[in-house]
C-alpha positions as CSV (number, residue, x, y, z in Angstrom):
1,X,0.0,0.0,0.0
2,X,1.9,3.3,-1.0
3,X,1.7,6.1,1.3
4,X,-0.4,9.0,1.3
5,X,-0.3,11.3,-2.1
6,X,-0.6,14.1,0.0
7,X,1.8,17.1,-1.2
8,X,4.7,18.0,1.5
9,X,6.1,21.2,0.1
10,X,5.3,24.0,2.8
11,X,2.4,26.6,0.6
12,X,1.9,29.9,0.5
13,X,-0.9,31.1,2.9
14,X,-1.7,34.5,2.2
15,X,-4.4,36.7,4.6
16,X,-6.3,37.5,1.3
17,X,-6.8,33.8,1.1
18,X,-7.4,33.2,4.2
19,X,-9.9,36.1,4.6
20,X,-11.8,35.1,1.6
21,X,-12.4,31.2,2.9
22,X,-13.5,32.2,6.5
23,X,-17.1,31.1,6.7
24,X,-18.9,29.4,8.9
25,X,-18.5,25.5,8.8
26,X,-18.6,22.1,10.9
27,X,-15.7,20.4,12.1
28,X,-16.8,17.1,10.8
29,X,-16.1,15.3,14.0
30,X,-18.6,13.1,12.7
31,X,-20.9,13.3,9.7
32,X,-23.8,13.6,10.1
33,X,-23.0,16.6,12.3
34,X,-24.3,16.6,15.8
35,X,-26.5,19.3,15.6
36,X,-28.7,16.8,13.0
37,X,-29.3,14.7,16.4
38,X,-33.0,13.7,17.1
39,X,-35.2,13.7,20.6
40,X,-36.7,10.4,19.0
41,X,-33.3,8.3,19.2
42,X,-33.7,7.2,22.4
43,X,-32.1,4.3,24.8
44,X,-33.8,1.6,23.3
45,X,-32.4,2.8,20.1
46,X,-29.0,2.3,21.6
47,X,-29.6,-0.9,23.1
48,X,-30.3,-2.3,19.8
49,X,-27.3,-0.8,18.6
50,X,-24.9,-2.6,21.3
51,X,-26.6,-5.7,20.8
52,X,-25.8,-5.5,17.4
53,X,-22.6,-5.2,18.3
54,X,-22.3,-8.1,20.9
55,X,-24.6,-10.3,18.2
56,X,-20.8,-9.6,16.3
57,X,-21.9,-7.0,13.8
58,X,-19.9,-8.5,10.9
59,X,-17.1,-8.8,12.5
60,X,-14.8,-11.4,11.9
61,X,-12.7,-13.1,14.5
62,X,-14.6,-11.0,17.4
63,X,-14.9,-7.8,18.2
64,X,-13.1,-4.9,16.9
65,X,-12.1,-2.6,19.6
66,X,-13.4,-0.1,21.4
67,X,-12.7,3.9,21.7
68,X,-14.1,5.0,25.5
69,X,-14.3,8.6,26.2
70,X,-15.1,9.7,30.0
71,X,-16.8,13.0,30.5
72,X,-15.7,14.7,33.9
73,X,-17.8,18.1,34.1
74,X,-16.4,19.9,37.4
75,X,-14.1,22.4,37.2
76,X,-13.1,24.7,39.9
77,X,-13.0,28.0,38.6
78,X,-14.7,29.4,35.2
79,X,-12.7,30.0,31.8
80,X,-15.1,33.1,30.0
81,X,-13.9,31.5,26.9
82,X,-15.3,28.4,27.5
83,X,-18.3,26.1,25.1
84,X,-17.9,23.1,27.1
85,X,-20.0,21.4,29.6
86,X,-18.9,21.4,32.4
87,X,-19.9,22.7,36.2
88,X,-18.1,25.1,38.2
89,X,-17.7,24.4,41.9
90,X,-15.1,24.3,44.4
91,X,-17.1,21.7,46.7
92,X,-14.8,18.4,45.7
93,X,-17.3,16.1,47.1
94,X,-19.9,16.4,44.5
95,X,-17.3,14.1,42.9
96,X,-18.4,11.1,44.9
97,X,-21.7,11.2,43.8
98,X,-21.0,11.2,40.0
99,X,-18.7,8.3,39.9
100,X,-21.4,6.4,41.0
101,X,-23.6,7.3,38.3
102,X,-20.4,6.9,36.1
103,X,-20.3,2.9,37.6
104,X,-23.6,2.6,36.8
105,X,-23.7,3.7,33.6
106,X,-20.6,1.2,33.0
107,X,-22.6,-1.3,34.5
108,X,-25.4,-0.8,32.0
109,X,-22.6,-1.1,28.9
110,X,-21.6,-4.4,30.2
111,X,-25.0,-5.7,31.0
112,X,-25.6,-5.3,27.1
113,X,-21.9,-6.1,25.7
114,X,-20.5,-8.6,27.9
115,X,-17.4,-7.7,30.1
116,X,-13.5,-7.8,28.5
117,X,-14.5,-5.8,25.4
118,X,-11.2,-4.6,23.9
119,X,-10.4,-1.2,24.0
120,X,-7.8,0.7,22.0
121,X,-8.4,4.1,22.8
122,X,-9.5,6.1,26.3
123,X,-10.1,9.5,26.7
124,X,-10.6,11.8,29.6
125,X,-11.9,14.9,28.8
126,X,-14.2,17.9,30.4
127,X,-14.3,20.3,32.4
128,X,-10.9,19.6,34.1
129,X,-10.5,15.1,34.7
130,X,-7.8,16.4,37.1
131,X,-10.5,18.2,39.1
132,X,-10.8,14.2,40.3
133,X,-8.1,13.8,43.6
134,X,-5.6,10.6,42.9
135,X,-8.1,8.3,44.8
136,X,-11.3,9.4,42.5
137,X,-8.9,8.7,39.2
138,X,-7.5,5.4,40.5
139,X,-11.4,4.5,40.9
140,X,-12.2,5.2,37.9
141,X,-9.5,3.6,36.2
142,X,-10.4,0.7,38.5
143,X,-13.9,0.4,36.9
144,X,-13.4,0.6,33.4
145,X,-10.8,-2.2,33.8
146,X,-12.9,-4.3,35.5
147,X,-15.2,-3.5,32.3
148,X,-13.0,-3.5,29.9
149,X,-9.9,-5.2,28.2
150,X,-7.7,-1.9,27.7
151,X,-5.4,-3.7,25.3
152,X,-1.6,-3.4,25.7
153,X,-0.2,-0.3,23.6
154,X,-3.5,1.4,23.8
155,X,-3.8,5.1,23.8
156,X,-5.0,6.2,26.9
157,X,-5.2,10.3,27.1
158,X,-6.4,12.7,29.7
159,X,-6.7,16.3,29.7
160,X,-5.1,18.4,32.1
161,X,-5.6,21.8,33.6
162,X,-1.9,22.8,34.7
163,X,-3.3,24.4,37.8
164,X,-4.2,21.3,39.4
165,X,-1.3,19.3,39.2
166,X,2.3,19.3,40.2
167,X,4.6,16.1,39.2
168,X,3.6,13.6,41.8
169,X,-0.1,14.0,40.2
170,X,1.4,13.2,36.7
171,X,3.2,10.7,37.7
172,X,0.1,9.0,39.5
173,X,-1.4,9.4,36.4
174,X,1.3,7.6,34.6
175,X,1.1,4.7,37.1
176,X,-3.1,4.4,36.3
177,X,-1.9,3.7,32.7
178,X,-1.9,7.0,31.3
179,X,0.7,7.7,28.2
180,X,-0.5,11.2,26.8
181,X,-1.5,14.2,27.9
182,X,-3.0,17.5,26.9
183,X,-2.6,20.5,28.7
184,X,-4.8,23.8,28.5
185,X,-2.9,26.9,27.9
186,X,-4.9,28.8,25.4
187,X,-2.2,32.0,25.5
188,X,0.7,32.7,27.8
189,X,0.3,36.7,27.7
190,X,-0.7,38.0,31.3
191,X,-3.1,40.4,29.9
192,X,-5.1,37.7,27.9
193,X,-5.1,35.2,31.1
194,X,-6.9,37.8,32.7
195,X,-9.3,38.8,30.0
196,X,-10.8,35.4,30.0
197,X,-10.2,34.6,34.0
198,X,-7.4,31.7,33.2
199,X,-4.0,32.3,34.5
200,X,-1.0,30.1,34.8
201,X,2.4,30.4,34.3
202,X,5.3,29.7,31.1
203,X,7.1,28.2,34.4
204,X,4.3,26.3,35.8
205,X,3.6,24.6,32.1
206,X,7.5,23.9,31.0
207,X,7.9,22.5,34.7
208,X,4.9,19.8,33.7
209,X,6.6,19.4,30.3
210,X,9.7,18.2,31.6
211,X,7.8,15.7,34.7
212,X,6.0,14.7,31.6
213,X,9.5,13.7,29.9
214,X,11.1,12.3,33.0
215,X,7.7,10.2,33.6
216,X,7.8,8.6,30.2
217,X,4.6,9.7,28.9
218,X,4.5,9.2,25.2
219,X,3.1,12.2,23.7
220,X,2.3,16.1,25.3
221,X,-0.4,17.8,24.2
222,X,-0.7,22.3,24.2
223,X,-4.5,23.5,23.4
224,X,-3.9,27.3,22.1
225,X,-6.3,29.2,21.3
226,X,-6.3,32.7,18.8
227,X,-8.9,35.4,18.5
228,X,-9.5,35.9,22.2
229,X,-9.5,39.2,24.1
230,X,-6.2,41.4,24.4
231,X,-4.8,39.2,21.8
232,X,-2.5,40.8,19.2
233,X,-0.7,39.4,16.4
234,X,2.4,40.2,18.2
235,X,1.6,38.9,21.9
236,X,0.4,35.4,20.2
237,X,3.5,35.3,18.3
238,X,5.2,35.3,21.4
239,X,2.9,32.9,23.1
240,X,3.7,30.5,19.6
241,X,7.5,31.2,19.9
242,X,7.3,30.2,23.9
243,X,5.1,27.0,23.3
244,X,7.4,26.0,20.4
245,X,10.4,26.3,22.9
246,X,8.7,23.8,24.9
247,X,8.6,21.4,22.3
248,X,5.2,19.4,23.0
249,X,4.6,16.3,20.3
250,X,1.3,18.1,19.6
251,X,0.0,21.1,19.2
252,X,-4.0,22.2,18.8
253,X,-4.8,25.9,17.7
254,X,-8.4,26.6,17.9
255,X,-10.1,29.6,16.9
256,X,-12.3,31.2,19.5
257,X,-16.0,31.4,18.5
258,X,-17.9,34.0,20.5
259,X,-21.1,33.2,21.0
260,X,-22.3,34.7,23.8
261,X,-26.0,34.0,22.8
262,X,-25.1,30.0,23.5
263,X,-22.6,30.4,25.8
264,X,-23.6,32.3,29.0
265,X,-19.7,32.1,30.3
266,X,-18.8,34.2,27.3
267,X,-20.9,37.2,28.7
268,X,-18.1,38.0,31.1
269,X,-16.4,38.6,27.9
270,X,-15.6,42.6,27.0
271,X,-16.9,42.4,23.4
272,X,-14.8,45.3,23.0
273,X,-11.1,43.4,23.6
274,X,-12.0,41.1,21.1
275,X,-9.6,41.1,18.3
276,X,-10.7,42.3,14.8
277,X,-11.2,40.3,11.9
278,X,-8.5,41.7,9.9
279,X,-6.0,40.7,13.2
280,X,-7.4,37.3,13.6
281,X,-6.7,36.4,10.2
282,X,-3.5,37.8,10.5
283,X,-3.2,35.9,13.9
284,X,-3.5,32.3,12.3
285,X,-1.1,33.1,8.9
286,X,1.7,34.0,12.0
287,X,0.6,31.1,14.4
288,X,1.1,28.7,11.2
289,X,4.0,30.3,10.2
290,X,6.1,30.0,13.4
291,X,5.2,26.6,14.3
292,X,6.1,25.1,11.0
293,X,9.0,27.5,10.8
294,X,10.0,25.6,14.1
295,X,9.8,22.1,12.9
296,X,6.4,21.3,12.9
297,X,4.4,19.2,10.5
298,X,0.7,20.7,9.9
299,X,-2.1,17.6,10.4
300,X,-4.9,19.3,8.8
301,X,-7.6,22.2,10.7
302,X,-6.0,23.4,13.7
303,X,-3.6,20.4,14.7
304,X,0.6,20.4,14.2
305,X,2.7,17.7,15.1
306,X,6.3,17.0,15.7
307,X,7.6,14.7,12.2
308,X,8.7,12.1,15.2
309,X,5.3,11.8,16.6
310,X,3.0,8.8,15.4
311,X,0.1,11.6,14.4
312,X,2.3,13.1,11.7
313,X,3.4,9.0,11.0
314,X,0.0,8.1,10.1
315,X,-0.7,11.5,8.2
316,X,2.5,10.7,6.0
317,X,1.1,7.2,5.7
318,X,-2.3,8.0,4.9
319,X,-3.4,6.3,8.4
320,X,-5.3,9.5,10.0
321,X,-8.8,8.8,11.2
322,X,-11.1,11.3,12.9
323,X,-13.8,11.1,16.3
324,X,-15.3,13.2,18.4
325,X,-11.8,13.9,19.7
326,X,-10.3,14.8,16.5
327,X,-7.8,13.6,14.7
328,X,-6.7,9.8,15.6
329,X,-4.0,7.1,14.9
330,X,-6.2,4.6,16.0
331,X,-8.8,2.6,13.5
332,X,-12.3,3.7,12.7
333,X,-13.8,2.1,15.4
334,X,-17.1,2.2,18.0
335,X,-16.9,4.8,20.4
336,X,-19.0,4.2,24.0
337,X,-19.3,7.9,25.5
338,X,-19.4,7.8,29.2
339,X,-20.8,10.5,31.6
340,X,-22.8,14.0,31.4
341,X,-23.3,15.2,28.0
342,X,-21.2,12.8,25.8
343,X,-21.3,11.2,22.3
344,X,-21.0,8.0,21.1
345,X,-21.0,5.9,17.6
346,X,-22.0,2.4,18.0
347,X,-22.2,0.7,14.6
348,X,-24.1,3.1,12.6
349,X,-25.5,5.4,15.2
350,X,-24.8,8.3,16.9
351,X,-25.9,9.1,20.6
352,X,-25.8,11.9,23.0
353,X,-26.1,11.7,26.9
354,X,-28.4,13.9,28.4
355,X,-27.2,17.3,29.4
356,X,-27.2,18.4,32.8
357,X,-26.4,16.0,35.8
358,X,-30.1,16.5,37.0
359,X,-31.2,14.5,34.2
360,X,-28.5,11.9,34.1
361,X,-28.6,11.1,37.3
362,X,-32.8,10.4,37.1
363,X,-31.2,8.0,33.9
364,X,-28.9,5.7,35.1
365,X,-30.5,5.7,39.0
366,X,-33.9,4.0,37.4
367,X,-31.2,1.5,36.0
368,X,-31.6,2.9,32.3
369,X,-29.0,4.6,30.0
370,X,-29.2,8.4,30.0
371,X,-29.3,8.8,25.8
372,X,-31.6,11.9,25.4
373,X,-30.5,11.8,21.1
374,X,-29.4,10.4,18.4
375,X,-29.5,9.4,14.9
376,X,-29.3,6.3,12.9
377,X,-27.2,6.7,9.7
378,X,-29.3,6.2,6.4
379,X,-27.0,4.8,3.8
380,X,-26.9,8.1,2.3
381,X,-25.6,9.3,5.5
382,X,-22.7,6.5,5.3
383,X,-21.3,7.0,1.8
384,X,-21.3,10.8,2.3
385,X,-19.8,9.7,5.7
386,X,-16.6,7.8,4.1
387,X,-16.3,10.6,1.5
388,X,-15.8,13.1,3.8
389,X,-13.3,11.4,6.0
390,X,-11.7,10.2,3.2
391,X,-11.0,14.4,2.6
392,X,-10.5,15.2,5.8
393,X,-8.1,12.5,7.4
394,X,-6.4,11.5,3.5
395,X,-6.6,14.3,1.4
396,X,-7.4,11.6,-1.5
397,X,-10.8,10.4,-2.8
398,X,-10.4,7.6,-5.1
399,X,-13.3,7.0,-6.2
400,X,-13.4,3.2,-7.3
401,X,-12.9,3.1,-3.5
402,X,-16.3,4.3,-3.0
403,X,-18.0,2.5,-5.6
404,X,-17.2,-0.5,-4.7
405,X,-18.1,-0.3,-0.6
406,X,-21.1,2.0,-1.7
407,X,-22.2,0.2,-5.1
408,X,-22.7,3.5,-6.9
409,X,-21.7,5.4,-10.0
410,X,-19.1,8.4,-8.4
411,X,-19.1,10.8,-10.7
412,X,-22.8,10.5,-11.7
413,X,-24.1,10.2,-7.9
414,X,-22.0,13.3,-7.1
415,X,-22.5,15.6,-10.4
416,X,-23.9,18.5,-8.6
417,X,-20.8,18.1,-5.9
418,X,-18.1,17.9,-8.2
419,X,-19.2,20.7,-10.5
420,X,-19.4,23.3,-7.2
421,X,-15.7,21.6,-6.7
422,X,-14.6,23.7,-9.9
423,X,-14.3,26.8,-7.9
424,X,-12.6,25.1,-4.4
425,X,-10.0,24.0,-8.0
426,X,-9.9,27.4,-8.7
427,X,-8.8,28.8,-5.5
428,X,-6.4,26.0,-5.5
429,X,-7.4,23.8,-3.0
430,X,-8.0,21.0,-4.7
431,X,-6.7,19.1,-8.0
432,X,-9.8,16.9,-9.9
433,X,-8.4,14.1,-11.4
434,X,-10.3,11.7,-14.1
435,X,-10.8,9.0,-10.7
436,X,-10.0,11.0,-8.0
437,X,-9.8,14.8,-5.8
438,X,-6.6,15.2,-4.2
439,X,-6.3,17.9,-1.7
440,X,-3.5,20.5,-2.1
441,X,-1.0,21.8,0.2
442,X,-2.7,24.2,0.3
443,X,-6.0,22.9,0.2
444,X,-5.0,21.3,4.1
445,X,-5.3,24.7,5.5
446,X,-8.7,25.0,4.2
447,X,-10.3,21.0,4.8
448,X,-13.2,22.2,6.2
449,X,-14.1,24.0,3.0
450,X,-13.3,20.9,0.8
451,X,-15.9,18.7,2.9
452,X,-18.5,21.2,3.0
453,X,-19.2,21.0,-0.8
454,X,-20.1,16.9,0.0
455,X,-22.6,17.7,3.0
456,X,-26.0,17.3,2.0
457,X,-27.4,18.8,5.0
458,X,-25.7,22.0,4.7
459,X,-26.0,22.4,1.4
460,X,-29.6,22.3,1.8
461,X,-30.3,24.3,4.4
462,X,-27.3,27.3,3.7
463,X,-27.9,27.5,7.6
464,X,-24.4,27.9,9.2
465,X,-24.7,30.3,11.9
466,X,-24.7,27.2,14.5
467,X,-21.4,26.5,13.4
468,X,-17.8,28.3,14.1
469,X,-15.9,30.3,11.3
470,X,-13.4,28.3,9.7
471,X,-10.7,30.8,10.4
């Protein structure tokens, strides 16, 4: 199998360019998007799902693993940038009470699965998972083991708030089995930190870095994000040139979406501080600048890797996959959400826990699972589904590839799609060959905009306010 036929030579990203592409566009975390979720996908709709699964679902030789993510909501203190769900309180032993629900919900799983599925992937994310002390973490870990088979060499991640940890945390976290983490710094400058009520330290973060190193951990995570208030083009620079120095295997720049409408934290937000389009534009042509400039290999949307680390492997090797996490080394596989608010895939569904710990706690307390939405995947859904990861995790669409798992005629079932694609070809983004769309160098900065032609929901509806600008 050759590798991937993605170009390597560094392009030319111009602000004109990137001004003229900013729209408003999913992520494509999954596909369909989750805000095409229904109220009538319920838990029975998700217990025929697993027992699909358990009944072997086509799979040969047993089941294929598993990816688990863990939802931990609390954090102590609010970030005013913040879209997540999470609950803000300094009262640690509301903990207690959710890992319970957290075991039950487990239970439920293995009630329908059967205990020892294998799992190749585990996630902690929130809130802040390190809002847990080292006793609510080892419990945790305790119960998904008991649950699970977490098979050797699995990638087992957690996401960590830099306040709440010093190096004996991390390196109880590496003794629980933990290999990677991902650390929050959004932007070192002072002035920022305190516009959006989050500050730490360059110290406090290398000092992590380098437990991080000394533990063994496989791979360091830095979330950054651009467009917030107080930034400039110059302090972000410096924040890019600092985190650089620091030399994490991964970096994730996200652009801030402020929607203070959806997001009450936002409010706290001075409106006014908020950096102009012109400078947030700017802001991102810099950002990707300097961190390829420093070694860096750009993934694709917001994510840069070190060449060493096994993300920027599987990208050279066409191996990239994409969940509700983002980008992935591991296989597309089934994905069991655990806790307040999160999503899962089983099969061909999607699933969404209920929303507030009110109503998850009613769930799993009556002994049922707390899936308040959903969707089951037409078959439209799936080939539009493997066409658009195709884009966005190879940057290659053959298209005999799809005809034959789809049983369709490519260029005639996507006539309409392919003709729209003429102008993404004219920008650049994208080369159409006679049996296949290969993604540019260029095109990479801009996936988002590539996929967007192939989603039938968008397309139909032009509504994309829900979504955040690409840029």
């Amino acid at each position: 199998m050759s590798t991937s036929h993605a170009p390597i030579e560094r392009p030319v990203v111009t602000e004109e360019l990137l001004r003229r592409l900013d729209v408003n566009g999913p992520r494509y975390t999954s596909y369909p998007t989750a805000d095409r979720f229904v109220d009538a996908f319920g838990p029975d709709d998700y217990i025929r799902a697993l027992e699909q699964r358990a009944a072997g679902g086509g799979v040969i030789g047993g089941a294929s693993p598993l990816s688990v993510y863990v939802h931990i909501p609390f954090c102590e203190s609010l970030c005013y940038y913040c879209a997540c769900n999470k609950v803000i309180t300094k009262h640690h032993e509301r903990a207690a009470e959710y890992l319970d629900a957290l075991d039950k919900e487990i239970a439920l799983h293995v009630a329908h699965l059967g205990a020892g599925q294998p799992v190749s992937q585990l996630h902690f994310g929130g809130g802040s998972p390190t809002f847990l002390n080292d006793a609510e973490l080892t419990r945790v870990m305790a119960s998904l083991r008991r649950a699970f088979r977490i098979a050797p060499g699995a990638e087992t991640s957690i996401e960590v708030d830099p306040r709440t940890v010093n190096h004996d945390r991390l390196a109880h976290l590496a003794s629980l089995g933990f290999n990677r983490l991902s650390f929050g710094v959004q932007d070192f400058d002072a002035a920022v930190q305190h516009a959006v009520h989050r500050v730490q330290s360059r110290e406090m973060v290398a000092a992590l870095m380098e437990s991080a190193r000394q533990l063994g951990f496989e791979s360091t995570n830095v979330d950054l994000i651009y467009g917030l208030p107080k930034q400039t083009p110059e302090s972000l620079q410096r924040t890019v040139s600092q985190v650089a120095e620091l030399r994490p295997e991964r970096i994730a720049l996200y652009s801030y979406a402020h929607l203070p409408q959806r997001f009450k934290p936002q409010r706290r937000i001075d409106t006014a501080a908020i950096p102009a389009a012109a400078d947030k534009v700017r802001m991102l042509s810099e950002a990707i600048a300097g961190f390829v400039g420093q070694g860096y290999q750009y993934i694709g949307m917001d994510h840069f890797a070190l060449p060493g680390d096994s993300l920027a492997a599987a990208k050279r090797q066409g191996r990239l996959h994409r969940n509700f996490q983002g980008y992935s080394t591991q296989p597309d596989c089934d994905l069991i959400g655990l806790g307040v608010s999160s999503i899962g895939r089983v099969g061909a569904t999607y699933s969404q826990n209920a929303k507030t710990l009110d109503e998850y706690y009613d769930a799993v307390n009556h002994g049922e699972f707390p899936v308040v939405r959903g969707l089951a995947l037409t078959r439209e859904d799936l080939l539009r589904r493997a066409v658009i990861m195709a884009i966005m995790c190879q940057g290659r669409l053959e298209f005999e590839s799809i005809e034959l798992a789809h049983l369709i005629d490519f260029r005639k079932h996507f006539a309409a799609e392919l003709e729209q694609l003429r102008a993404v070809e004219a920008s650049g983004l994208v080369v159409i060959e006679p049996t296949a769309i290969q993604v540019t160098a260029l095109g990479w900065y801009f996936i988002r905009s590539v996929a967007m032609v192939f989603d039938k929901y968008l397309q139909a509806d032009r509504t994309r306010e829900r979504f955040s600008r690409i840029i």
